[in-house]
C-alpha positions as CSV (number, residue, x, y, z in Angstrom):
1,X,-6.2,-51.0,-24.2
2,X,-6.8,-49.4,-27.3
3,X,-10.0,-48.3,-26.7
4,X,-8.5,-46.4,-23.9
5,X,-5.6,-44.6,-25.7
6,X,-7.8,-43.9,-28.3
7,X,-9.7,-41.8,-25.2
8,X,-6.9,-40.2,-23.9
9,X,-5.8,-38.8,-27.4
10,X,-9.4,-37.8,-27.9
11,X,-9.8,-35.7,-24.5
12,X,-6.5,-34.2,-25.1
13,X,-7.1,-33.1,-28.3
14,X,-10.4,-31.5,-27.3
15,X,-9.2,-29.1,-24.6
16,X,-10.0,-31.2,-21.2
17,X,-7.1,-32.3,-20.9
18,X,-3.9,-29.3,-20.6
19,X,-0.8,-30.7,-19.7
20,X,0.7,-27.5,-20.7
21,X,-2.2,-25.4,-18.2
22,X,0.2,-23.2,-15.6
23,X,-0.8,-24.1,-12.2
24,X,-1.3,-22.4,-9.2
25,X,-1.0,-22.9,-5.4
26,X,-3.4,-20.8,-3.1
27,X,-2.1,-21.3,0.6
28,X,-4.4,-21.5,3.8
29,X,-4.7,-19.4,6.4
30,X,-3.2,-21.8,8.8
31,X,0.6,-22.7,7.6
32,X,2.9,-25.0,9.3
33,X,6.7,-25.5,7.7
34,X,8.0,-28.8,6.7
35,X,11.4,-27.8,6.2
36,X,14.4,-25.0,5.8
37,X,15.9,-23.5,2.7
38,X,18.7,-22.0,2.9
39,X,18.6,-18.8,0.6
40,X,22.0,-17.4,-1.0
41,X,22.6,-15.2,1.9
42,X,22.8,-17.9,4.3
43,X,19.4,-17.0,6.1
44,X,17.4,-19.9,6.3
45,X,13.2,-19.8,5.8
46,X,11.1,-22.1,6.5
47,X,8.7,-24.0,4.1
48,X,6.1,-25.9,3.5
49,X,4.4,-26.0,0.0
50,X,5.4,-25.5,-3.8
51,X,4.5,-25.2,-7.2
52,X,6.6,-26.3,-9.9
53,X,6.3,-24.7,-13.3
54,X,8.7,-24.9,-16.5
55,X,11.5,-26.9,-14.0
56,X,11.3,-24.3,-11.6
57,X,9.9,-24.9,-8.3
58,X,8.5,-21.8,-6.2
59,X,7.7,-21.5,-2.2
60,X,6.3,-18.5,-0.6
61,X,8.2,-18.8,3.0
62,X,6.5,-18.6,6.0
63,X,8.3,-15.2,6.8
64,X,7.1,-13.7,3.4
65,X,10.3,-14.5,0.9
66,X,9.2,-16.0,-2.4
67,X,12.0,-18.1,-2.8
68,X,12.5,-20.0,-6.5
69,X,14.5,-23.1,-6.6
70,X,15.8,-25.8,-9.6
71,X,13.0,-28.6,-9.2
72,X,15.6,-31.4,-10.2
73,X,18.0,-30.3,-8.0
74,X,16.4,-28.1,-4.9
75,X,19.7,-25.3,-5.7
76,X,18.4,-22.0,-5.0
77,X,17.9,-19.9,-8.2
78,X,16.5,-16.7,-6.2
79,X,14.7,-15.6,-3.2
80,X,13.0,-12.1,-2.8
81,X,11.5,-10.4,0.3
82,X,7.4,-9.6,-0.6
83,X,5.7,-9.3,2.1
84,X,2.7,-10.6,3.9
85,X,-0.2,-9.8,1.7
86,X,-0.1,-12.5,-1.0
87,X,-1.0,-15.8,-0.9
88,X,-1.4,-17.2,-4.3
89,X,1.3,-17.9,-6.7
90,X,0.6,-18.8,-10.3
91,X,2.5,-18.3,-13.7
92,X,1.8,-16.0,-16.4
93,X,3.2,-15.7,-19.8
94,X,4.4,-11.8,-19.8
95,X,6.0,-9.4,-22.4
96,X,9.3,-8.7,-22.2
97,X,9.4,-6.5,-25.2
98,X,10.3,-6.7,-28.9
99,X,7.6,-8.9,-28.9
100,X,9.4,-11.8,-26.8
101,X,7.2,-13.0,-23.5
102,X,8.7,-15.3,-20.9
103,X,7.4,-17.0,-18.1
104,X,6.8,-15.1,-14.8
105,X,5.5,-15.9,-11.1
106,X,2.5,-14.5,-10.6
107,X,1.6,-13.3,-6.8
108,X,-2.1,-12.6,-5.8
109,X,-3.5,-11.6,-2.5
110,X,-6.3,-13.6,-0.5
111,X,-9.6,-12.7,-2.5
112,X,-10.4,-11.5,0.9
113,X,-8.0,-8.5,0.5
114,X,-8.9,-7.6,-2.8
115,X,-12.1,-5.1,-2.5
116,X,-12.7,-4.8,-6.0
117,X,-9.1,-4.5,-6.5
118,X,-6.8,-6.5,-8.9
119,X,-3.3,-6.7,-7.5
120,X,-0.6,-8.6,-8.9
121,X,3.3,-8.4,-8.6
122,X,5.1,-10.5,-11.3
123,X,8.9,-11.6,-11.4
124,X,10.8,-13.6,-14.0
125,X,10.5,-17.0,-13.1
126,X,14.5,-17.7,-14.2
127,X,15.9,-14.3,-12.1
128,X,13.6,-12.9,-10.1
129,X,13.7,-9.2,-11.6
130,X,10.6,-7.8,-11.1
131,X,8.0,-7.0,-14.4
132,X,8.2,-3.6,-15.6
133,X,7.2,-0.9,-13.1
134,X,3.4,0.8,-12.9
135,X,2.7,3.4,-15.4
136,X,3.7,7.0,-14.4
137,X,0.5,8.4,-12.7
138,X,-1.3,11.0,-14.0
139,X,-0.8,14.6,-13.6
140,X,2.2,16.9,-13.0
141,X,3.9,16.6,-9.5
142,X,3.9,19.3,-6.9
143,X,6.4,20.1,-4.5
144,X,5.5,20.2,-0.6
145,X,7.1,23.2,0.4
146,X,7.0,22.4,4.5
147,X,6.1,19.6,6.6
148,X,5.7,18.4,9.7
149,X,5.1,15.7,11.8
150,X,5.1,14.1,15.5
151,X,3.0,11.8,17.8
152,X,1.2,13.8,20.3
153,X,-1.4,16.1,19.4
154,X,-3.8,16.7,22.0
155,X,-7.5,16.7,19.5
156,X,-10.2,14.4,20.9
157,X,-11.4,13.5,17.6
158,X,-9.9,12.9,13.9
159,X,-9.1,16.1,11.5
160,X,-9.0,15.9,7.9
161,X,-8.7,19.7,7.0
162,X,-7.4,22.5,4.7
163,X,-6.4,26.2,6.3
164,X,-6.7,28.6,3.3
165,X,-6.3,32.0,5.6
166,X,-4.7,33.0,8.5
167,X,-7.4,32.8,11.2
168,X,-8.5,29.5,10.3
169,X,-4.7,27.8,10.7
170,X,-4.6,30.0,14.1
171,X,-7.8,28.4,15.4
172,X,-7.5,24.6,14.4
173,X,-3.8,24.7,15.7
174,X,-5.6,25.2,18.4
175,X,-7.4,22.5,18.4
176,X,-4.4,20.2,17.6
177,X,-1.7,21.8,19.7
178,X,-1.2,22.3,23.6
179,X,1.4,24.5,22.6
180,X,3.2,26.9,19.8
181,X,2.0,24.8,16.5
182,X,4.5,23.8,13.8
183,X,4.2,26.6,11.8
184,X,3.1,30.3,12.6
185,X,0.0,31.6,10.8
186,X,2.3,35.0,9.5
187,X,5.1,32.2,8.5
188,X,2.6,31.3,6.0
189,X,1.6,33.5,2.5
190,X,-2.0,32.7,2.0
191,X,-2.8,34.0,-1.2
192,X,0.3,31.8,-2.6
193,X,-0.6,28.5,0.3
194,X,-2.5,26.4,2.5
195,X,-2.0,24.4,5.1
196,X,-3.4,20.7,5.1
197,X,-3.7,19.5,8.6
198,X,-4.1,16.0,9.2
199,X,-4.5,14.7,12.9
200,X,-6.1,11.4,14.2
201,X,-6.9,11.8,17.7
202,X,-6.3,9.0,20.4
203,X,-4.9,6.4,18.2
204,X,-1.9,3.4,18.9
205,X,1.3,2.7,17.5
206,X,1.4,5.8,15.0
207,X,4.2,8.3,15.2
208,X,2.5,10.7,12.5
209,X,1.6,11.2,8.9
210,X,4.0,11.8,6.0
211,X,2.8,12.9,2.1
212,X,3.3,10.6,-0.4
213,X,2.6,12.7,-3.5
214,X,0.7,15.8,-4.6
215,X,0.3,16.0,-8.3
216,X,-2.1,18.2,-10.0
217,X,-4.5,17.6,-12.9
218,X,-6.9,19.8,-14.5
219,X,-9.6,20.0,-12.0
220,X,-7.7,18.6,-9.1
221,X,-4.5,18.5,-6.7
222,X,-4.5,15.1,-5.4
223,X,-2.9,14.3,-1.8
224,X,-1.8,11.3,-1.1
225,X,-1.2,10.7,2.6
226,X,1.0,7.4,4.8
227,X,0.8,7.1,8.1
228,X,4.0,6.1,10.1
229,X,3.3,3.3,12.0
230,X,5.3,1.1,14.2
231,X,5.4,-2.5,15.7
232,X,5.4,-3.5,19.7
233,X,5.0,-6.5,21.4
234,X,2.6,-7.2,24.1
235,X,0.2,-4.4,23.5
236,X,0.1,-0.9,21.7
237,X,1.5,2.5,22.3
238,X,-0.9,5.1,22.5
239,X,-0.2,8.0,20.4
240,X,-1.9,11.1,19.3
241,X,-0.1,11.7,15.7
242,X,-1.0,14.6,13.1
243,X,0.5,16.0,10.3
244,X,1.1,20.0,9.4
245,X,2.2,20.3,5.1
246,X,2.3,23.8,3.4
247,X,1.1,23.1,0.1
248,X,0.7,25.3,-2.9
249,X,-2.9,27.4,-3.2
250,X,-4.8,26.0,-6.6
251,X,-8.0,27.0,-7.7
252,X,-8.8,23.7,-8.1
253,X,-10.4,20.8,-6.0
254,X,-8.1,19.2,-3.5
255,X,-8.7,15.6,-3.2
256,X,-6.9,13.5,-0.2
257,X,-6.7,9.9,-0.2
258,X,-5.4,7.6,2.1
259,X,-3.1,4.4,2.3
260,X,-5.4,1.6,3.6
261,X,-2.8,-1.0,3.1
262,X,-2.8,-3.4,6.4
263,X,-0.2,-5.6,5.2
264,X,3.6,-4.8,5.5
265,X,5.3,-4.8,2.1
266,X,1.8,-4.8,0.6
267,X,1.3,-2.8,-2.5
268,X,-0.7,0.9,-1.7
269,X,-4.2,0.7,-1.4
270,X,-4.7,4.3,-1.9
271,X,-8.8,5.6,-0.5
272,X,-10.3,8.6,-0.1
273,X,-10.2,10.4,2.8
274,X,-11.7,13.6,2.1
275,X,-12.6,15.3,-1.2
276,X,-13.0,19.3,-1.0
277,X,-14.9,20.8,-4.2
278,X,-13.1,24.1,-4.1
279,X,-11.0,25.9,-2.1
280,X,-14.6,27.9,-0.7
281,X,-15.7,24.4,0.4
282,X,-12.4,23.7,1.9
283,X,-13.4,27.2,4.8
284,X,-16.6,26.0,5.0
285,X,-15.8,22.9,6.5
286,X,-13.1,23.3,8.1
287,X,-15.2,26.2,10.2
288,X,-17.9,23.7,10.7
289,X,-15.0,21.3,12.6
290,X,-14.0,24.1,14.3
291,X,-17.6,25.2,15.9
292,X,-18.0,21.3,16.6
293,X,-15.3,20.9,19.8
294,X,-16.6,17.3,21.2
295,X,-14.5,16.3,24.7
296,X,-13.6,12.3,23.8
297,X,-14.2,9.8,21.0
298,X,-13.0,6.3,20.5
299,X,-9.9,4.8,20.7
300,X,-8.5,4.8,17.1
301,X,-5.7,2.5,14.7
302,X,-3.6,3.1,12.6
C-alpha cells in the first residue's frame, strides 16, 4: 500500500500525471442525441456528449448551439448559436485584461476544415460573452460607390473582371447581360472609376454576389467578395448570378479574394480569386476574356 502511494505521489509530482490538464472532447462525424436541454428560451436541443471543466459542463447541440450548463446541477448557465463548422471544444486560459485571465471554451473546427488555417472562437466559460473581437484589418476602408446584384446573367462561363474604360464595360456587359446592363458605360467617370464585374455562369442556389470590404494599402485595394446563397430541399435552383460594383480608380494593384467558407455560421475563409498587377494588367485580361466567347461549361456551386 505504501509502495503504491508512494508511486502515485511520485508520477504526479513529475508531470504524468495532470489532474489540473483542461480537457477536450472532439465529436464524430456520425452523432446521435441522447437527450434534450432545454435552453433559457424554451427551445429545446438535442444532446449527446459533454465536457466538464472548472464545474461547468459544455455540449455542442446537434443543431449547432454550444450550450453551457452547472455540472452539479444540469441548470442552464448559457447557450449560444455557432454554427456547423466546429467540432472540438476545449478550454483555454485567456486574458481578460489588466492582467487577469479566466477560463474560456475553446471551439475548433474538424482538422479536415482547417487548410493551413488556425480558427478558433472562444467564449467565457461562466457567461458566454465572446473573447475580444479580431484585430482591425489592415488598410484604410473604401467606399463602394454603386452596386448591383441579381440571379440571371446569361455568360456560359465564370468572370472575374475589372472595366477601366468605357468600351471594355460596354463589351463584357455584353457578355453577361441579355439586356440593358446595370449600369450605363457614360453613367460611369472612368478616369475617377471602374467597374469590377463578377459573374459565375450556370451555377445553383446563388442569387448573386455582394462586397464585403474594399480597403486600400500601399500597393493594393483589396476586394473582398460573398456570394448570396440560399437553401432548398429536394434539389437545387439553377441560377446564373453576377455582380456589377463601381469602385474607386487606384493606381495600385487590385486584389479580389473570395469567401470559401462552406459551413453556415462559419468564420470567413477569405481566398484569392484573382489578383491584377496594375490597372494595365487589369485591360489586358479582361480583353483576353472578351476575345475568348466559349458556348457552355460545367454546371457550377456556390
Amino acid at each position: 500500500m505504501r509502495t503504491t502511494l508512494a508511486l502515485v505521489l511520485l508520477c504526479a509530482a513529475s508531470g504524468s500525471i495532470r489532474a489540473d490538464e483542461p480537457p477536450t472532447l472532439r465529436y464524430p462525424a456520425h452523432r446521435a442525441s441522447a437527450r434534450w436541454i432545454e435552453l433559457p428560451t424554451g427551445v429545446s436541443v438535442a444532446v449527446d456528449q459533454g465536457v466538464t471543466w472548472q464545474r461547468v459542463t459544455v455540449y455542442l447541440s446537434l443543431t449547432n448551439e454550444l450550450v453551457a450548463t452547472d455540472a452539479a446541477s444540469g441548470k442552464v448557465l448559457w447557450a449560444r448559436h455557432v454554427g456547423a463548422f466546429w467540432n472540438e471544444i476545449a478550454f483555454a486560459e485567456t486574458p481578460r485584461g489588466e492582467g487577469k485571465v479566466a477560463w474560456s471554451v475553446e471551439l475548433r473546427p474538424d482538422p479536415r476544415e482547417r487548410v493551413g488555417r488556425d480558427e478558433r472562437a472562444c467564449y467565457d466559460l461562466v457567461t458566454g460573452a465572446p473573447d475580444a473581437p479580431a484585430a482591425a484589418e489592415p488598410g484604410a476602408a473604401i467606399a463602394v460607390a454603386r452596386a448591383w446584384s441579381g440571379e440571371y446573367g446569361r455568360i456560359a462561363l465564370p468572370l472575374v473582371a475589372l472595366a477601366t474604360s468605357a468600351g471594355h464595360w460596354e463589351r463584357a456587359a455584353k457578355l453577361v447581360f441579355a439586356g440593358a446592363p446595370p449600369v450605363a458605360a457614360g453613367a460611369v467617370d472612368f478616369t475617377r472609376e471602374v467597374v469590377l464585374i463578377v459573374a459565375a455562369g450556370p451555377s445553383s442556389n446563388c442569387r448573386g454576389f455582394a462586397i464585403d470590404s474594399v480597403r486600400e494599402t500601399e500597393g493594393v485595394v483589396r476586394v473582398r467578395i460573398h456570394a448570396h446563397t440560399f437553401q432548398t430541399m429536394g434539389g437545387g435552383v439553377a441560377t446564373n448570378p453576377w455582380g456589377v460594383f463601381v469602385l474607386p480608380r487606384r493606381a495600385k494593384a487590385y486584389r479580389i479574394e473570395r469567401n470559401a467558407q462552406r459551413y453556415l455560421g462559419g468564420p470567413p475563409l477569405w481566398t484569392p480569386w484573382i489578383e491584377l498587377a496594375s490597372l494595365e494588367a487589369a485591360a489586358t485580361q479582361l480583353a483576353e476574356r472578351l476575345g475568348d466567347r466559349p458556348a457552355a461549361s460545367e454546371r457550377r456551386y456556390y
